[in-house]
C-alpha positions as a Markdown table, in Angstrom:
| # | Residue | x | y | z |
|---|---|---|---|---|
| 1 | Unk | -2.7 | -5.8 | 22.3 |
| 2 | Unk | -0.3 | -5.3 | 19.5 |
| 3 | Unk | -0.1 | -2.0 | 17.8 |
| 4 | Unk | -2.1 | -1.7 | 14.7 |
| 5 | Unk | -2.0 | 1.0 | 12.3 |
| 6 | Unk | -4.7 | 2.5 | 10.1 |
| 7 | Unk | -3.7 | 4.4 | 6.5 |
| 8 | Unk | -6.9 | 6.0 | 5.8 |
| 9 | Unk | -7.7 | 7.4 | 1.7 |
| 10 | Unk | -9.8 | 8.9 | 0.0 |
| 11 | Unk | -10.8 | 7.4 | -3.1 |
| 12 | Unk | -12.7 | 8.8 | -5.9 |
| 13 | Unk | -14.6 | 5.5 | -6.4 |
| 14 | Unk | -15.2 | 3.1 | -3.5 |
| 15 | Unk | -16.2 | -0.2 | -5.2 |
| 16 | Unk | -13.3 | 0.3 | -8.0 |
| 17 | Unk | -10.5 | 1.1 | -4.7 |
| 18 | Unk | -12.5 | -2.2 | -2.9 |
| 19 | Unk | -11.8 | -4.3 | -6.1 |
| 20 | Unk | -8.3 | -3.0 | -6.6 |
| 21 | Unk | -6.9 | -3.5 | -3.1 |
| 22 | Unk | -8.8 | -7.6 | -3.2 |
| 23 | Unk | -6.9 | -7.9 | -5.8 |
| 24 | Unk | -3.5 | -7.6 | -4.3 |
| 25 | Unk | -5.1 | -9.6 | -1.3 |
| 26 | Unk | -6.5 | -7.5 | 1.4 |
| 27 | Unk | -9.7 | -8.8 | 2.9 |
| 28 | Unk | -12.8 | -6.0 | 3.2 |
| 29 | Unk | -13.9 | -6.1 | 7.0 |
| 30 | Unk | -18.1 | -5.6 | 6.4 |
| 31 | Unk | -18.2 | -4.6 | 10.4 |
| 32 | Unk | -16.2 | -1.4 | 9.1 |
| 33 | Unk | -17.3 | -1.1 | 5.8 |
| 34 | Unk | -21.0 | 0.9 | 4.5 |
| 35 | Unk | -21.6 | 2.7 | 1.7 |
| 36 | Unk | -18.9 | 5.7 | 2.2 |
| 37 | Unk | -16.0 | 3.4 | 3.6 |
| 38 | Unk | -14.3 | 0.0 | 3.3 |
| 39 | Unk | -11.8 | -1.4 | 5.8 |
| 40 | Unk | -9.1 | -3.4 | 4.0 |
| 41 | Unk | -7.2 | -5.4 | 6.1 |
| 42 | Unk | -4.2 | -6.6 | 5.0 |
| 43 | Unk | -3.1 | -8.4 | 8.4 |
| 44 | Unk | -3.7 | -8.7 | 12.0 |
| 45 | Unk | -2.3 | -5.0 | 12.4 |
| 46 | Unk | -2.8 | -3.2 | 8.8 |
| 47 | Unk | -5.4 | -2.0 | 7.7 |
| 48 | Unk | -6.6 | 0.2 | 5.2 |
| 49 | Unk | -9.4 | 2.4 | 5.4 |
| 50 | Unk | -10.9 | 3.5 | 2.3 |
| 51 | Unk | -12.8 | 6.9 | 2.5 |
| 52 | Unk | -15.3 | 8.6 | -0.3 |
| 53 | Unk | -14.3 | 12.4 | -0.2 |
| 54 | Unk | -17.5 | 13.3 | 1.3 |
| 55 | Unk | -16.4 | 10.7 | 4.3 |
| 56 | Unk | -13.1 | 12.1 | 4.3 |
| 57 | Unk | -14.1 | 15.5 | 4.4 |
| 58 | Unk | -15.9 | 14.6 | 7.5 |
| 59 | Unk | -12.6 | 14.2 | 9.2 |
| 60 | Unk | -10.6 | 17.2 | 8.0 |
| 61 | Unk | -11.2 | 20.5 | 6.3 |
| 62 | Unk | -7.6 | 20.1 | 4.4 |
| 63 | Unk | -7.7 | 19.5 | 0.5 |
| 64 | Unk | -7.4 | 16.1 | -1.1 |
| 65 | Unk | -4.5 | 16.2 | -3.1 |
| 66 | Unk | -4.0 | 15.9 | -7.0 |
| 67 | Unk | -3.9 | 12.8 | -8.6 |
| 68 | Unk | 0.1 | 13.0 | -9.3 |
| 69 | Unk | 0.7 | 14.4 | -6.6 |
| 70 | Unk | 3.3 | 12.9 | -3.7 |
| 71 | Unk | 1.9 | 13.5 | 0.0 |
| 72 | Unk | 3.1 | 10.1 | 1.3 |
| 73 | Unk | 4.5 | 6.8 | 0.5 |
| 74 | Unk | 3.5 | 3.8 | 2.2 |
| 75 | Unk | 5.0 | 0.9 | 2.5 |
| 76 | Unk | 4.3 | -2.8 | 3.0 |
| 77 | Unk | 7.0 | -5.7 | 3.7 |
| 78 | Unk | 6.7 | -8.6 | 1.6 |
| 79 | Unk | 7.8 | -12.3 | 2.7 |
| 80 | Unk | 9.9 | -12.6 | -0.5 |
| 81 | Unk | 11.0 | -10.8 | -3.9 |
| 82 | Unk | 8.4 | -13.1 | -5.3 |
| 83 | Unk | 5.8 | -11.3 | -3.8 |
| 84 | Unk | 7.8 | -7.8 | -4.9 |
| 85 | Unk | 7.4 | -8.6 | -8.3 |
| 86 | Unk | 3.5 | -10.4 | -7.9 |
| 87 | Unk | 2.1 | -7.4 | -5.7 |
| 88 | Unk | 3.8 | -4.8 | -8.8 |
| 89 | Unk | 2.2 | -7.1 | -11.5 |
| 90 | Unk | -1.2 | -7.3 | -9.6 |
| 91 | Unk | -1.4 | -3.7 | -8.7 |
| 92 | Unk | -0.7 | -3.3 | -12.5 |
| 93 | Unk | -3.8 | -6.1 | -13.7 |
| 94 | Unk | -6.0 | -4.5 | -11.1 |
| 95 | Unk | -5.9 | -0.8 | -12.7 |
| 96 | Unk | -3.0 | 0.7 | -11.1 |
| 97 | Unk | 0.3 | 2.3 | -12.4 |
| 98 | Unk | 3.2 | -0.3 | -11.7 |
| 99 | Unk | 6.6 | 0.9 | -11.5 |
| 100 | Unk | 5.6 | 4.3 | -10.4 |
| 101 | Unk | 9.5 | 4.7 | -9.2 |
| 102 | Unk | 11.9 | 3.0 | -10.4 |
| 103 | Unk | 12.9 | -0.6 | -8.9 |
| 104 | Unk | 15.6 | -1.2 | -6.6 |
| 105 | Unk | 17.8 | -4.2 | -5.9 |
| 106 | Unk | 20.5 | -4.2 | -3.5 |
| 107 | Unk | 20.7 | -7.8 | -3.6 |
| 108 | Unk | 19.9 | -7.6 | 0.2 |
| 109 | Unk | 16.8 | -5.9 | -0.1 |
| 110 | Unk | 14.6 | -5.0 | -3.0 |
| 111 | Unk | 11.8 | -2.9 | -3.5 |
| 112 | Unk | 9.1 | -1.9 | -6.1 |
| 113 | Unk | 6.1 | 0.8 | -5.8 |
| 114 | Unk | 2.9 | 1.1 | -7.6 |
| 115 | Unk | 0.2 | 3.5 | -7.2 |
| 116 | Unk | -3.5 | 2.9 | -6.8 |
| 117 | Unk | -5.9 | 4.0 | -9.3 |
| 118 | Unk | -6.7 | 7.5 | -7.2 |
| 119 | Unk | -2.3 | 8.0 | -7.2 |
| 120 | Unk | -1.5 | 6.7 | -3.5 |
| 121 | Unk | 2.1 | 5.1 | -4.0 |
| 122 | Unk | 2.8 | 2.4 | -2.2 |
| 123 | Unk | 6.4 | 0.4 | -1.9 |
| 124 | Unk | 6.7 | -3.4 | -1.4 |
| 125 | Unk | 9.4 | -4.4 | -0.3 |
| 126 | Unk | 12.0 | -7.4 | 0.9 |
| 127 | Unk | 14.8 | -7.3 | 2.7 |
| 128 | Unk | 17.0 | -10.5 | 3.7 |
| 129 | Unk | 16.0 | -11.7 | 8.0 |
| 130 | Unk | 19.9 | -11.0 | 7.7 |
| 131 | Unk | 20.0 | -7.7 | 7.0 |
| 132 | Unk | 17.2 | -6.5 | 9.3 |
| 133 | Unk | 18.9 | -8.5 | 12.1 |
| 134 | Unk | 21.7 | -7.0 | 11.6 |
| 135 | Unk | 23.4 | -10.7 | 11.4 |
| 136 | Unk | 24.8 | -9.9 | 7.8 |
| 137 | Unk | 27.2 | -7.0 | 7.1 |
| 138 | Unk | 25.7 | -4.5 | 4.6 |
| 139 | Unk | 27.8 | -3.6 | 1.6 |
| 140 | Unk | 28.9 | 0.3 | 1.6 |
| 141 | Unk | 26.9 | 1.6 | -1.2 |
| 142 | Unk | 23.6 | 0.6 | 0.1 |
């Protein structure tokens, strides 16, 4: 079985965080999904699990950051900068804050981040098959 990962957070309001994440094209999963959390799967091994605070308070005692605040940044790989710039411009349409760090373009790779409406950043990204390969020389001031 492949690995999967799970990024579980807690969200202020659950059917504004479920609208905001189909927007930007994650699926809910109803099998994992009631009234205090809603799996969004992204693909076969991402998914995101969206928690009310009571529901994430019943898996650890430590605070729930600020809005603002900057615990972690996730990040998802996109299949082209295309979907860079859509997944910003979505995330921005769907109540988020688009270009919550500045962008970056190493012609390469390229990379925007956005944060949900409860402040979770997340980065999309592309980066040429080339580069990940290792197949294409990378300039020096990447």
């Amino acid at each position: 079985m492949a690995r999967m990962i799970f990024v579980n957070l807690p969200v202020t309001d659950l059917e504004r965080g479920k609208s905001f994440y189909s927007a930007l094209g994650f699926v809910n999963e109803p099998r994992f999904s009631d009234d205090t959390a809603a799996c969004m799967v992204w693909s076969d091994t991402i998914f995101v699990m969206l928690l009310t605070h009571d529901k994430w308070r019943t898996f650890t005692t430590r605070p729930i950051p600020d809005p603002g605040s900057s615990e972690v940044m996730l990040c998802l790989s996109c299949e082209n900068r295309d979907e860079v710039a859509d997944l910003n411009a979505r995330a921005r349409g769907a109540g988020g804050t688009a270009d919550i760090n500045p962008p970056q373009d190493y012609s390469f790779m390229v990379s925007n981040a956005f944060a949900d409406p409860d402040g979770h950043v997340w980065e999309v990204m592309w980066m040429d098959p080339a580069a990940a390969s290792g197949e294409m020389e990378l300039p020096t001031d990447a």
